[in-house]
N, C-alpha and C positions, 0 to 999 in steps of 0.2 A: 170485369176487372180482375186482374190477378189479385188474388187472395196475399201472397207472400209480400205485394207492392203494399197492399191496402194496410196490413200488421206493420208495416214500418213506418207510413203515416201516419198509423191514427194512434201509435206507442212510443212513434219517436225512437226509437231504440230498432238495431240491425238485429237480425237473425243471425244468433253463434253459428260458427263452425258445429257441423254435424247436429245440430238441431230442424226440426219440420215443424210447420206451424198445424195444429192440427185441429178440426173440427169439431167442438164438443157433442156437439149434436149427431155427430157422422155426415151430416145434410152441405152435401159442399158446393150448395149453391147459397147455403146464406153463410154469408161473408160478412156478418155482422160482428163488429169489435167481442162483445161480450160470447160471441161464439168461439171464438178461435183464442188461441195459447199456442208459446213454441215451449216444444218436448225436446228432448235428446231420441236421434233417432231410433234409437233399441227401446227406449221409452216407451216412443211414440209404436212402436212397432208391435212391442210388447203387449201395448195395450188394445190392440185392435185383436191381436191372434189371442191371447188368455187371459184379459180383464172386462170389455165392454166398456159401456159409454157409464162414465160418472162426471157429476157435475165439479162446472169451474174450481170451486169453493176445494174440494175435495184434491182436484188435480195439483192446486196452488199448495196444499200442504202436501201432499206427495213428493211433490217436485222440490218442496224445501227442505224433507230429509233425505231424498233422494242425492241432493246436490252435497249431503253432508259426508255421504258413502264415499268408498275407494273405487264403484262404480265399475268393477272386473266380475260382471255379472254374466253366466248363458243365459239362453232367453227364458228357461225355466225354473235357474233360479231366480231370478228379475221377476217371472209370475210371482214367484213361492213370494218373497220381498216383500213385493204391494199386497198381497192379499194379507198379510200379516198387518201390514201398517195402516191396512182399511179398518180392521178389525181395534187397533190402537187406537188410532182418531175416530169411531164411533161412526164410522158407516154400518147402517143396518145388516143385519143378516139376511134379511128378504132383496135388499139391493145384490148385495154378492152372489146369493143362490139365482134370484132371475139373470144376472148378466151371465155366469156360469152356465146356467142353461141354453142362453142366446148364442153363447159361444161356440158352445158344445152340435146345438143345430146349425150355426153356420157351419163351422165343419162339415158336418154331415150331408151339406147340400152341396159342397166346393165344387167346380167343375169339374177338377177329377174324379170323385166319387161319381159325378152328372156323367162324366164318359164313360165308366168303368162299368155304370149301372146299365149305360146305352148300351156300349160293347157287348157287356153278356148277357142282352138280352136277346140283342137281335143273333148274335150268333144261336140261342136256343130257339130261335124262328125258324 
């Protein structure tokens, strides 16, 4: 089932403009109501490349002072933002430091890195 069909059934409510409904879990195959939430795209986007998976609870107050901003954010300063406002609303420091690190290895595993790593290796072959 489409995930984006299933969030408007089961909320009632459409998906804004420039909004993605996104997986709290990252697991996008459960398509479970309490899994999923709509972000604003740079949100949502923000939070895959420099925040990590945090729960519902935390997203829902995010996205409330989030929606209070003027919202002319780059995507670093949009990191800088949340990581502040994790830190306001009392997300642990051991959550931020593990996702920070999650982050930081995905990164470092990205396909380009996988290609660049391939490339000069085998060229040193």
């Amino acid at each position: 089932m489409n995930y984006r069909k299933f969030y408007i059934e089961e909320t009632g409510k459409n998906i804004p403009d420039n909004y993605e409904v996104h997986h709290i879990d990252a697991d996008r195959k459960n398509n479970k109501i309490k899994n999923l939430i709509a972000l604003p795209k740079n949100f949502h986007k923000v939070l895959h490349a420099h925040i990590g998976l945090l729960p519902k609870e935390t997203l829902i107050k995010l996205l409330s002072l989030y929606n209070k901003t003027n919202k002319n954010f780059t995507n670093n300063a949009l990191a800088t933002w949340i990581f502040r406002r994790l830190k306001e609303i009392g997300v642990s420091k051991i959550i931020i430091k593990r996702n920070k690190a999650h982050i930081s290895y995905r990164k470092l595993c990205s396909w380009s890195n996988y290609q660049y790593y391939n490339i000069k290796n085998n060229a040193s072959n």
